[in-house]
C-alpha positions in Angstrom: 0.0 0.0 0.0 2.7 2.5 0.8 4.4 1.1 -2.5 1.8 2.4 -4.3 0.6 5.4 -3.0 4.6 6.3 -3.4 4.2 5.1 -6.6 1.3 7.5 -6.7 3.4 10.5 -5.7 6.4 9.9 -7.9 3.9 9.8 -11.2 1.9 13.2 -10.1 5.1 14.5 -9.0 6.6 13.6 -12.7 3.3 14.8 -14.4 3.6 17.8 -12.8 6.9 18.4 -13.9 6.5 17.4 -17.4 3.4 20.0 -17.6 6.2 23.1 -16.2 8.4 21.8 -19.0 6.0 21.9 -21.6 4.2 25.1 -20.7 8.0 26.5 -20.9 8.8 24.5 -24.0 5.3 26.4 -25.3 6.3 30.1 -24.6 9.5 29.4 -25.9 8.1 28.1 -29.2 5.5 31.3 -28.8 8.1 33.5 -28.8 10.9 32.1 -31.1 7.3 32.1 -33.5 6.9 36.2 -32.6 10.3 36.4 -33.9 10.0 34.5 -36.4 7.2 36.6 -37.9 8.8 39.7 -37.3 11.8 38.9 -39.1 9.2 37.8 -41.9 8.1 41.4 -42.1 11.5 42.9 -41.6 12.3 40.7 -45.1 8.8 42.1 -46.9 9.8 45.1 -45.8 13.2 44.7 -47.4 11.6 42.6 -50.7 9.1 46.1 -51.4 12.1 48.7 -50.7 14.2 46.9 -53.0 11.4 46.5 -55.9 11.4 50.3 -55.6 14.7 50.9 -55.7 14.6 48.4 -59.1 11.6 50.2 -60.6 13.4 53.7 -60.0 16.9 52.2 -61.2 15.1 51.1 -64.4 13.2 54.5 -65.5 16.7 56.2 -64.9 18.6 53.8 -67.2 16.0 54.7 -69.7 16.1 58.4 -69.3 20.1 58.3 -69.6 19.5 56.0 -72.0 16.9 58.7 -74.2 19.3 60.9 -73.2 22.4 59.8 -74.8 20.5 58.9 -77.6 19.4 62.7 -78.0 23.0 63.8 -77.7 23.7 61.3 -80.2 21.1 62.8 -82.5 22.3 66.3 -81.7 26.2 65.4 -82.6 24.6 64.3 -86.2 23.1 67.2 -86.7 26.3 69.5 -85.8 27.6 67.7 -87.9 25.0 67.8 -91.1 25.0 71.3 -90.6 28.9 71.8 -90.7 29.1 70.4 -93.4 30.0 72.3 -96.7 26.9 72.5 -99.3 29.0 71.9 -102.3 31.7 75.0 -101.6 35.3 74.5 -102.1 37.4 75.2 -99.4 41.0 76.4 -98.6 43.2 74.3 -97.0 42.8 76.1 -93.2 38.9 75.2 -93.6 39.5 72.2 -94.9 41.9 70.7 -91.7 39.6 72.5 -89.6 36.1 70.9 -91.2 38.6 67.6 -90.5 39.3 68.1 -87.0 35.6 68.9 -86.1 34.4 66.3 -88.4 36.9 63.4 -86.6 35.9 64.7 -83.2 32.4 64.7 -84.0 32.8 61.1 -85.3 34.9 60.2 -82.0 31.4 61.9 -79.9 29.2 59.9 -82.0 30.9 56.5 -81.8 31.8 57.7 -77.5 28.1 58.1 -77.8 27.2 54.6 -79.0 29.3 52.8 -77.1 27.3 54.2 -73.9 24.2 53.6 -75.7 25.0 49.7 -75.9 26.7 49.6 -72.7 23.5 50.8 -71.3 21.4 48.4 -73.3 23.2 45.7 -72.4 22.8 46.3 -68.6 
């Protein structure tokens, strides 16, 4: 009899403990799921702002892309217009129509080469 009501003891004793662990083992869990989910927003948070920061990245790279492309277009016409309409000229106005004519080409081809560097990106 006193076997068993010791018995008795040990097991309620043991239950009881088991329930402290598991209430502890459930705030624990509660809270490591608190953090869990706030960490979740922190990385939504962090998924939007860099969306944004994409979208805005993407409307500049097109502006400087129109942009080059309308300094492109303005070189070319510098250059249509500098050019002679069927005059002769001396040899000072011819090396100088050369040397704008070469550095408008070097523009132009500067121009494109940031054109397809910013289409390839």
């Amino acid at each position: 009899m006193w076997k068993q009501l010791f018995d008795f003891c040990k097991q309620v004793f043991s239950l009881t403990r088991d329930a402290q662990q598991n209430k502890e083992a459930a705030k624990t869990q509660a809270e490591e799921t608190k953090q869990i989910r706030e960490e979740m927003r922190q990385i939504v948070t962090l998924l939007h702002q860099t969306r944004f920061e994409q979208q805005r990245y993407r409307e500049s790279a097109a502006l400087e892309r129109e942009n080059l492309l309308l300094r492109l277009e303005n070189a070319l016409l510098r250059f249509d217009r500098r050019l002679p309409a069927g005059e002769t000229q001396d040899e000072d106005g011819d090396a100088s129509l050369r040397s704008v004519v070469e550095s408008l080409k070097q523009e132009i081809e500067q121009l494109r080469r940031q054109v397809e560097e910013l289409k390839s990106k």
